[in-house]
C-alpha positions in Angstrom: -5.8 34.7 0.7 -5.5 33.9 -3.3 -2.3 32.5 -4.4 -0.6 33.5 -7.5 -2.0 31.2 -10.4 -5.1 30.2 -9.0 -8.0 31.9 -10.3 -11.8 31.7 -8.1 -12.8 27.7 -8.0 -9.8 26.3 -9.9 -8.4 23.1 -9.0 -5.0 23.6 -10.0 -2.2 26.2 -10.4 -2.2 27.6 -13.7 1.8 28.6 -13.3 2.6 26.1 -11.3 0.3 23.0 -11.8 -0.2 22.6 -8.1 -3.1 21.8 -6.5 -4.9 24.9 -5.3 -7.4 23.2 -2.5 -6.0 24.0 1.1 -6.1 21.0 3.5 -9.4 20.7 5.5 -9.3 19.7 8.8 -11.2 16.1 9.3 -12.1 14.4 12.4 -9.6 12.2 14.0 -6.3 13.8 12.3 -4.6 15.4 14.8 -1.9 18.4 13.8 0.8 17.0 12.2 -0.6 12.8 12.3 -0.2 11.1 9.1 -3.2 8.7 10.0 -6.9 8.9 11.3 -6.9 7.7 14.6 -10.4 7.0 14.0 -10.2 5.4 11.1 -6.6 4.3 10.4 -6.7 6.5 6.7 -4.1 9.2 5.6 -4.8 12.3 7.1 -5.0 15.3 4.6 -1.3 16.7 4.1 0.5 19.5 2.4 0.7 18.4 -1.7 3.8 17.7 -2.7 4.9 19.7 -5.7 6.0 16.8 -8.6 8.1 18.1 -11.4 7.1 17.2 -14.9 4.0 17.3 -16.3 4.1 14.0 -18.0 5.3 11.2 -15.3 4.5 7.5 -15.9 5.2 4.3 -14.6 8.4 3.1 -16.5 8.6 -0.6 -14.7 6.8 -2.3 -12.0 8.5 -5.4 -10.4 7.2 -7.6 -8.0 9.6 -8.8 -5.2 9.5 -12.4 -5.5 11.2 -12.7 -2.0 7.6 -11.8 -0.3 5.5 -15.2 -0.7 4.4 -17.7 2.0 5.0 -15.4 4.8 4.4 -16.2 8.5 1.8 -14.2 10.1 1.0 -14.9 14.5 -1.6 -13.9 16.2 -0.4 -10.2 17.7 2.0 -9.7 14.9 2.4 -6.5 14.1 3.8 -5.1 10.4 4.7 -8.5 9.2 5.6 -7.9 5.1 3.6 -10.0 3.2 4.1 -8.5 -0.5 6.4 -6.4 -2.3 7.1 -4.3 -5.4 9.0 -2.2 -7.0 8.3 0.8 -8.7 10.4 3.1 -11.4 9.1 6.2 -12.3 9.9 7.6 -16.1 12.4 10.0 -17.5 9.2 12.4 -18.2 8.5 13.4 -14.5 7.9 12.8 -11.0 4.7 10.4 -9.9 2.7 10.2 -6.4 0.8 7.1 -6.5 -2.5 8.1 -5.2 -3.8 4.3 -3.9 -3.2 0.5 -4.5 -6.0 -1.7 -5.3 -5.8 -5.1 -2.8 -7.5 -8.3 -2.4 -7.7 -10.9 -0.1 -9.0 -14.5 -0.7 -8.7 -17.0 1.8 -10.2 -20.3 2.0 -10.6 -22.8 5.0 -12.3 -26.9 4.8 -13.3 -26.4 8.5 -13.0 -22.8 10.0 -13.6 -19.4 9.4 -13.1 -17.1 6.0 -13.7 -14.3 7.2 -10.7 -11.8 6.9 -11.0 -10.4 11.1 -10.8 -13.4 12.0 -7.0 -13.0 10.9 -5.9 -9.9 10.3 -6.7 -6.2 11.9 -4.9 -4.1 9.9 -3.4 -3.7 6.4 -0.7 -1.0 5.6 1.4 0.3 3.0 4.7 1.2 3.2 7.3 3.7 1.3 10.6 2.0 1.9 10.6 2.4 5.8 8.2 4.9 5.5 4.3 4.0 6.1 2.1 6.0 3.4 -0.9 4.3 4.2 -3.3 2.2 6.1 -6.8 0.4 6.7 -8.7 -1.3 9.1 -9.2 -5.1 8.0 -13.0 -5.0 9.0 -13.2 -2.0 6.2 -12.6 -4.3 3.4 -15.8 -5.3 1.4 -16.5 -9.1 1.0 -17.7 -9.7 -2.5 -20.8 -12.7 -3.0 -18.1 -15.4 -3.5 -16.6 -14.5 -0.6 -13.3 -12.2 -1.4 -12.2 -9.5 0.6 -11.0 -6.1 -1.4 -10.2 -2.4 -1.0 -9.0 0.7 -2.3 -5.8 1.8 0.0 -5.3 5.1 -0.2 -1.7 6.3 0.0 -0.3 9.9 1.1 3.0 11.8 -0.2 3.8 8.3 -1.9 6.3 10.1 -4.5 8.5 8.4 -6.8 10.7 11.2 -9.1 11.6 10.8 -12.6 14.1 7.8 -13.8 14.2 6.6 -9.8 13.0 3.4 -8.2 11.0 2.9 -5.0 10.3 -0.3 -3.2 6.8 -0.3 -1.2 5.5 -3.2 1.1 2.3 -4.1 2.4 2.0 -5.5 5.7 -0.6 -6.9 8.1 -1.1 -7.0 11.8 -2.3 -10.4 13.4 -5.8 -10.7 15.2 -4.3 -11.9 18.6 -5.6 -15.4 20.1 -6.1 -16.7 16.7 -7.9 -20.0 16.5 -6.2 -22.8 16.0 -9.4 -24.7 14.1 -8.9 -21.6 11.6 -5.2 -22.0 10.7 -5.2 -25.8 10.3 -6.5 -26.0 7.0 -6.8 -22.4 5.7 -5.0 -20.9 2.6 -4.7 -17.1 2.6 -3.5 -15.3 -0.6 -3.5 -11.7 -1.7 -3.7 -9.7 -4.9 -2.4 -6.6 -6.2 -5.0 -5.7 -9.0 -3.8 -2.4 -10.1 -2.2 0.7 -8.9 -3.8 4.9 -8.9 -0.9 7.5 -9.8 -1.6 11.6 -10.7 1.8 13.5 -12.8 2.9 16.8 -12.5 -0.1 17.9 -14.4 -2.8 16.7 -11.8 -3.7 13.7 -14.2 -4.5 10.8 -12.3 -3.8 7.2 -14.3 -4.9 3.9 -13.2 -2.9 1.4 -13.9 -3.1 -2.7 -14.5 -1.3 -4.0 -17.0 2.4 -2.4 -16.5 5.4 -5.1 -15.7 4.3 -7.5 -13.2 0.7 -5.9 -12.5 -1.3 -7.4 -11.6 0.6 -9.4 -8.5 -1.8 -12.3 -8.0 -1.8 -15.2 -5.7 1.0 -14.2 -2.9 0.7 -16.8 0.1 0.2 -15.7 3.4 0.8 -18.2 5.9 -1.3 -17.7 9.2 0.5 -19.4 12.2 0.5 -20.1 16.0 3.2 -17.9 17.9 5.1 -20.7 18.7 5.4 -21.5 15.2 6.5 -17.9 13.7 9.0 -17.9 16.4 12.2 -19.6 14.6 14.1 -16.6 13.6 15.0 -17.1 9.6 17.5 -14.6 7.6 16.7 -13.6 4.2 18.9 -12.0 1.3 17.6 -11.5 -2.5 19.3 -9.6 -5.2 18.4 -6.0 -5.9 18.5 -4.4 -9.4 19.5 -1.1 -8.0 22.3 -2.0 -5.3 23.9 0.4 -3.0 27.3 -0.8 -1.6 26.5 -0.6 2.2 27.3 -2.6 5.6 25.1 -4.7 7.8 
């Protein structure tokens, strides 16, 4: 079937500026999962249709809250960094995949990053937009740990701002010669958006980018179990109740 605007091998809508490639099915996406079940990636979805044709990033803030968290061995979605992200007056962005990096070092146990962590995800506000498999992350020759994370349907529309999160999942029974000494930190090196015009940005330098040297705390169950309460300001409150 041809849709309206897309000619024979074009990529985009000429009317609309859409994309004009249909989904393709892929192994391990179910109908309707947002995430390979084989691989933990974002399953091909529907485009979202961004208005504008000339979005940018207006500010990006990190959450300074989100530093020296406690991670146990079985945790699951434990937040570990934080930004924030306002989109310009111009038009609606859909950051396409964050850039992250792991460093951890260790006087008398293990640096690899499996040997902590399982999984790494990305989250839209309560909304998870992406995700991948620790053991995917490529360990450079001084021993760093980094990745591209793709993100789906990760929209943020003109003159708005959007928090995202990443969190990891604990490696359960973690080793308690690995946590005594070890220092775990994480980077956010720079961040892939596409406009309402299909052009796709990467960008490094905008507002706090890049977020470098966030403390991740690895810890014994027993340990991450005292139950702590935080509150930080936000520079775009709601009134609400709790």
């Amino acid at each position: 079937v041809t849709t309206p605007g897309c000619a024979a091998g074009a990529m985009f809508n000429s009317t609309t500026g859409a994309p004009c490639t249909a989904p393709v099915a892929t192994p391990g996406c179910a109908v309707g999962a947002m995430f390979n079940s084989m691989t933990g990636a974002p399953c091909t979805s529907a485009p979202t249709t961004l208005a504008g044709t000339a979005g940018t990033i207006s500010t990006f803030t990190k959450l300074s809250q989100y530093s020296g968290e406690e991670v146990s061995e079985g945790s699951k979605d434990v937040k570990v960094l934080g930004f924030e992200t306002k989109a310009s007056k111009d038009g609606d962005i859909s950051l396409n995949s964050l850039r992250l990096k792991f460093t951890t070092t260790n006087a008398s146990g293990s640096t690899r990053i499996t040997d902590y962590l399982t999984n790494v995800s990305v989250w839209q506000g309560s909304t998870k937009v992406g995700s991948a498999l620790a053991s995917d992350f490529n360990k450079d020759s001084s021993g760093v740990y980094s990745k591209i994370v793709t993100l789906s349907n990760a929209v943020v529309r003109a003159d708005t701002t959007q928090s995202f999160y990443v969190t990891v999942d604990g490696q359960s029974g973690l080793d308690s010669g690995d946590i005594d000494t070890e220092v775990m930190t994480i980077d956010l090196e720079n961040v892939r958006y596409a406009d309402g015009s299909g052009v796709v940005t990467t960008e490094a330098l905008t507002g706090d980018l890049p977020i470098t040297g966030v403390s991740i705390a690895m810890v014994s169950f027993a340990t991450s179990a005292d139950t702590k309460l935080k509150i930080s300001t936000d520079s775009t409150p709601l009134a609400t109740v709790v």
